[in-house]
C-alpha positions in Angstrom: -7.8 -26.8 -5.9 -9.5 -26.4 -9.3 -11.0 -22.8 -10.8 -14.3 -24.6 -10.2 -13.8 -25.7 -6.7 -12.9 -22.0 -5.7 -15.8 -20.3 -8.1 -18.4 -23.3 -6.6 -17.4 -21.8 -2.9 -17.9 -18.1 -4.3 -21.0 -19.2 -5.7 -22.3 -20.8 -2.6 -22.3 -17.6 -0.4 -18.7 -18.4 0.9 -19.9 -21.6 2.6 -17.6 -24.2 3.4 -17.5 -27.4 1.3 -19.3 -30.1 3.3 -17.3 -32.7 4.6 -13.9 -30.0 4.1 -11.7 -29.1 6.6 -10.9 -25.4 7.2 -7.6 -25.2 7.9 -6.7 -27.7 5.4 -8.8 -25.1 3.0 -7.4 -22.4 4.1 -3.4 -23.8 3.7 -5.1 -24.5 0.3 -6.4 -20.8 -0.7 -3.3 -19.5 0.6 -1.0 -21.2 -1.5 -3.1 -20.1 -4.6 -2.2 -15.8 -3.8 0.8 -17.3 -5.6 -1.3 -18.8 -8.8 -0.2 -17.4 -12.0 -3.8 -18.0 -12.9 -5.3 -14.6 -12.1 -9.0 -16.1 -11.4 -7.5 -18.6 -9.1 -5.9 -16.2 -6.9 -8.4 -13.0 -7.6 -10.5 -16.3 -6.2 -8.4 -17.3 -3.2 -8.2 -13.5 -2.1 -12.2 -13.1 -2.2 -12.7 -16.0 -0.2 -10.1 -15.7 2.1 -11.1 -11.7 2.7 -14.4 -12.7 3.5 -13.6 -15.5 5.9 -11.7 -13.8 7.9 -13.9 -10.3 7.9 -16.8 -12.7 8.8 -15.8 -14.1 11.5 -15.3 -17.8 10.3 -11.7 -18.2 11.8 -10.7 -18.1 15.7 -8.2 -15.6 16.5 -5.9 -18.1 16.9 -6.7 -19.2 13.5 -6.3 -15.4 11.5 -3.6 -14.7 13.7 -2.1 -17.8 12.5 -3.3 -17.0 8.7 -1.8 -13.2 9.2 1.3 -14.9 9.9 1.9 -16.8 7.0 1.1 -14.3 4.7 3.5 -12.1 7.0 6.1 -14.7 5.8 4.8 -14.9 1.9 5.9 -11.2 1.7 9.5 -12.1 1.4 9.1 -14.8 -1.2 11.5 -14.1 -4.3 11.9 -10.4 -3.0 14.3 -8.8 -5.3 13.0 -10.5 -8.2 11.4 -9.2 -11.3 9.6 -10.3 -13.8 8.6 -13.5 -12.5 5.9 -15.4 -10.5 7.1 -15.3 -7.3 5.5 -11.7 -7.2 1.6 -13.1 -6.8 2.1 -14.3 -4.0 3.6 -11.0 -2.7 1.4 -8.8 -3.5 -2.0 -10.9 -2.9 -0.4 -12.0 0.3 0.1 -8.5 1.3 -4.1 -8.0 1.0 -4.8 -10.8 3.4 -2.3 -9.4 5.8 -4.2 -6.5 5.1 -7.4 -7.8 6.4 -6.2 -9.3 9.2 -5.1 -6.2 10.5 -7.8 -4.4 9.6 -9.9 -6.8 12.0 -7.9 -5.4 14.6 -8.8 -1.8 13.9 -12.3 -2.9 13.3 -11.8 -3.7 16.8 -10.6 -1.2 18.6 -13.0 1.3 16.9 -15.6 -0.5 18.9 -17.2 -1.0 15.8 -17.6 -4.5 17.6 -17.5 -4.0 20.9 -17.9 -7.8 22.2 -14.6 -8.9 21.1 -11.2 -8.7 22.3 -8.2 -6.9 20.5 -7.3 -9.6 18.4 -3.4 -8.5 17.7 -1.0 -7.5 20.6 1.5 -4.7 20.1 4.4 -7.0 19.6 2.6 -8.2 16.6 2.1 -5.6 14.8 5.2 -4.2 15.3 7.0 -7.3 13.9 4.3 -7.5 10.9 5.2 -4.0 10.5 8.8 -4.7 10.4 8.6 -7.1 7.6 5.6 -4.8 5.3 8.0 -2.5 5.0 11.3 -4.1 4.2 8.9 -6.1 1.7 7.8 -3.0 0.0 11.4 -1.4 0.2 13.1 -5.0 -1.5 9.9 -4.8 -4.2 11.6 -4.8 -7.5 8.4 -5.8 -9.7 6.7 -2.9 -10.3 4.4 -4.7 -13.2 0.8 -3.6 -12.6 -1.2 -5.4 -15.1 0.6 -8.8 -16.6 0.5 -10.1 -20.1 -1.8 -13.1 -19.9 -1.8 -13.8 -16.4 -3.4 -9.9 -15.0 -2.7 -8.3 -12.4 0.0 -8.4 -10.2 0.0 -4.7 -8.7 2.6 -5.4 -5.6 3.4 -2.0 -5.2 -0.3 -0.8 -5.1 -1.0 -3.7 -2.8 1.3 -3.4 -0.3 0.9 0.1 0.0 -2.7 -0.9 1.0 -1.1 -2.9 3.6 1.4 -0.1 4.9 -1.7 2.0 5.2 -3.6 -0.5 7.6 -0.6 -1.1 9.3 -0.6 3.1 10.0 -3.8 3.0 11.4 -3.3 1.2 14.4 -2.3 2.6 17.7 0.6 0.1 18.1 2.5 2.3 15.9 4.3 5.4 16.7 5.6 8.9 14.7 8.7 7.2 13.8 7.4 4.3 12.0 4.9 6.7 10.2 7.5 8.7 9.1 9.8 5.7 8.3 6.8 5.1 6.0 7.3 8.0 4.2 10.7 8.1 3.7 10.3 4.6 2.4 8.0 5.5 -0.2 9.8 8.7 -1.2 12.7 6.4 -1.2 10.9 4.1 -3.7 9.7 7.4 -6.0 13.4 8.9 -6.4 15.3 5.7 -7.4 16.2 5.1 -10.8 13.3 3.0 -12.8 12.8 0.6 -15.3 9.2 1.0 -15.4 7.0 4.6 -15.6 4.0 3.1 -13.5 0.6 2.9 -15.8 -1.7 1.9 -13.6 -2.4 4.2 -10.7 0.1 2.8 -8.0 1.1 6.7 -7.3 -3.0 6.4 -6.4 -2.8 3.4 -4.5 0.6 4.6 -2.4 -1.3 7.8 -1.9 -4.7 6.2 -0.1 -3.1 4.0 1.4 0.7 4.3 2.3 0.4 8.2 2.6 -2.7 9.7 3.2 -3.7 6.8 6.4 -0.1 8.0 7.5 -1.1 11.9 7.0 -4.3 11.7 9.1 -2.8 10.6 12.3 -1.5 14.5 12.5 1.3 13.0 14.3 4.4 14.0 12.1 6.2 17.8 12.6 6.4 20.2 9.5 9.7 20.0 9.4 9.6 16.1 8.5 6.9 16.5 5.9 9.1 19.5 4.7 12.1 17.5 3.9 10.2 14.7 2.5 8.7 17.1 0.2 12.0 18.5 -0.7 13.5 14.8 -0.9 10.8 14.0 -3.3 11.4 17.0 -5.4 15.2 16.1 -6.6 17.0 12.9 -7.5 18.5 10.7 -5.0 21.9 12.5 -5.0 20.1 15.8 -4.3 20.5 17.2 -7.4 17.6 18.9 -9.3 15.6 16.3 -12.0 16.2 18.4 -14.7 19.4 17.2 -14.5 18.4 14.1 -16.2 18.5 16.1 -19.6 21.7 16.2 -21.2 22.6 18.2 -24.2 22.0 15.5 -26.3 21.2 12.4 -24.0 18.4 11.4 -21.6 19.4 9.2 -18.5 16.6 7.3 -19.0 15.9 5.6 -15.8 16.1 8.9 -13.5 13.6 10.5 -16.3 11.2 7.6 -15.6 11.5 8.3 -12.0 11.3 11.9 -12.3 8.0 11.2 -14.5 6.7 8.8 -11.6 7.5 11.3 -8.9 5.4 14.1 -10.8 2.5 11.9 -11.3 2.7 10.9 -7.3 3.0 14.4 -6.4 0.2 16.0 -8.6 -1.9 13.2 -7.3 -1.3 14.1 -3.8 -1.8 17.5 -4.5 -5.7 16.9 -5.4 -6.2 13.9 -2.7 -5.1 17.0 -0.2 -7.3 19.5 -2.3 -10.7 17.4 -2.2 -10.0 15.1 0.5 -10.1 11.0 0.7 -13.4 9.1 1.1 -13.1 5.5 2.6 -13.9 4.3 -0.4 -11.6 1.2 0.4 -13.8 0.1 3.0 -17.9 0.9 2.1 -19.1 -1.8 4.4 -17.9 0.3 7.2 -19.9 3.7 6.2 -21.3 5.1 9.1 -19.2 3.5 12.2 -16.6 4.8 14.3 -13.7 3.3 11.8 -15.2 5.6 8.4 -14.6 8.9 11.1 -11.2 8.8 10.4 -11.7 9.8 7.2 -13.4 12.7 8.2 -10.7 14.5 10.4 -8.6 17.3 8.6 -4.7 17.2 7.5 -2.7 19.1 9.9 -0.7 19.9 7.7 -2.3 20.2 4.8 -1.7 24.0 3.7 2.3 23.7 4.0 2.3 20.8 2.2 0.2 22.1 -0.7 2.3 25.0 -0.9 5.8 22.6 -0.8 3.9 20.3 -3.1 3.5 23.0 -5.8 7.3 24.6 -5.1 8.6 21.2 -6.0 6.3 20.5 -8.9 7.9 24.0 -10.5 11.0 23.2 -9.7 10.8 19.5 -12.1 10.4 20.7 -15.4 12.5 22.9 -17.3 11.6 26.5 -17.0 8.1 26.8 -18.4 6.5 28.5 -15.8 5.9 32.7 -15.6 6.8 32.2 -12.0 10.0 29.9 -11.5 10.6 28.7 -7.5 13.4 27.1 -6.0 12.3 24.7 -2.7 13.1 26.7 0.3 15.2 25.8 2.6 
């Protein structure tokens, strides 16, 4: 399909091309989440997003669609610095969608449908978000010439649908968190520039947070994990007496940036911002509800943001154990 055939359907209020088929479109759209050509997959996405949160598919048909984005997630995983991440990281916002149908759902925000996903689902779906965003090795937000590709922001989105739903228990939550702490710690080739500590936060982290399912002590370790490098020793290690190891320093930046982030997002709270069609039904509430665990994790957050700079502060800490 041609920029102008996917900007003529955008134009058109979404309708379907007369005389097109819609599965054959939608094989179509699908295969351009992978376009190097940013408007022709920014394109696919919009019209994709809306046909499904319309209600233009069957559930057959967006279970079928959630399915083979499910699959595009592992596409080139491992790779870096090459196409193969678009269709990665757009296919992770469709999935996205799908399952946020679901929620939609079961929130009764439409009460005269069915569930549309069964546990088994997304479970499996689940499964494969996370080893995708565990085997992500392109952290490149915004590309040279071809914009943005953004996988780590994207399928954090994903992993923070996937959190919502009741199909999921405490230990995939915190298998979420250990997977992005995981991701944080590890040695980097990239300092990320374009708010993917944001994007990990609302969605990834803060979705997992507010189901005030997860013990202290959990959140306590992976506040501690966070705060030193991935052998357990403290980030100021990555200062030598006259050398920088330079890919723990760029992890040890990202990690600071992610955790003074979280700090405020837990200070001033999370709007659904992500969703403003939905202001005002039973799905925004969840915004609304309190952080369990928000105090100790303040106080843990600012012990290990002390404890990752060489002493500057009047006040030094250590993380308690």
């Amino acid at each position: 399909m041609l920029l102008t055939g996917v900007q003529a359907i955008i134009n058109s209020g979404y309708c379907v091309p007369a005389g097109s088929d819609l599965e054959a479109l939608t094989r179509e759209l699908t295969g351009l989440l992978g376009s190097p050509v940013s408007a022709l997959r920014e394109g696919a996405l919009e019209i994709l997003w809306h046909w499904g949160e319309a209600g233009r598919y069957s559930d057959a048909e967006l279970r079928a669609l959630g399915e083979q984005t499910a699959a595009n997630l592992s596409v080139g995983l491992g790779e870096s610095g090459t196409d193969t991440v678009f269709l990665r990281s757009f296919s992770a916002l469709i999935l996205e969608m799908v399952v946020l149908v679901d929620l939609v759902r079961a929130a009764d925000v439409d009460d005269r449908k069915p569930p549309l996903l069964s546990p088994s689902e997304v479970r499996d779906w689940f499964e494969r978000a996370l080893a995708a965003f565990a085997g992500e090795k392109d952290f490149r937000g915004c590309t040279e010439g071809n914009g943005w590709a953004h996988a780590l922001a994207h399928m954090s989105d994903l992993l923070g649908a996937l959190a919502r739903s009741p199909h999921l228990d405490r230990t995939h939550l915190e298998r979420i968190l250990s997977a992005v702490a995981d991701k944080l710690i590890a040695p980097a080739d990239t300092v990320l520039l374009f708010e993917e500590d944001h994007r990990m936060i609302r969605g990834a982290v803060m979705h997992t947070l507010l189901r005030n399912e997860m013990e202290g002590k959990f959140l306590r370790s992976w506040v501690d994990r966070l705060a030193h490098r991935p052998d357990g020793a403290a980030w100021g290690t990555v200062f030598g007496t006259d050398t920088c190891d330079q890919a723990a320093n760029r992890a040890r930046t990202n990690v600071r940036s992610f955790l003074r982030a979280l700090y405020f997002v837990l200070t001033w709270g999370m709007t659904n911002a992500p969703y403003p069609a939905l202001v005002g039904t039973a799905f925004a509430e969840y915004y609304d509800r309190p952080v369990a665990a928000r105090d100790a994790l303040l106080a843990d957050i600012t012990v290990a943001l002390k404890c990752m700079n060489r002493p500057m502060y009047r006040v030094e800490q250590e993380m308690p154990s």
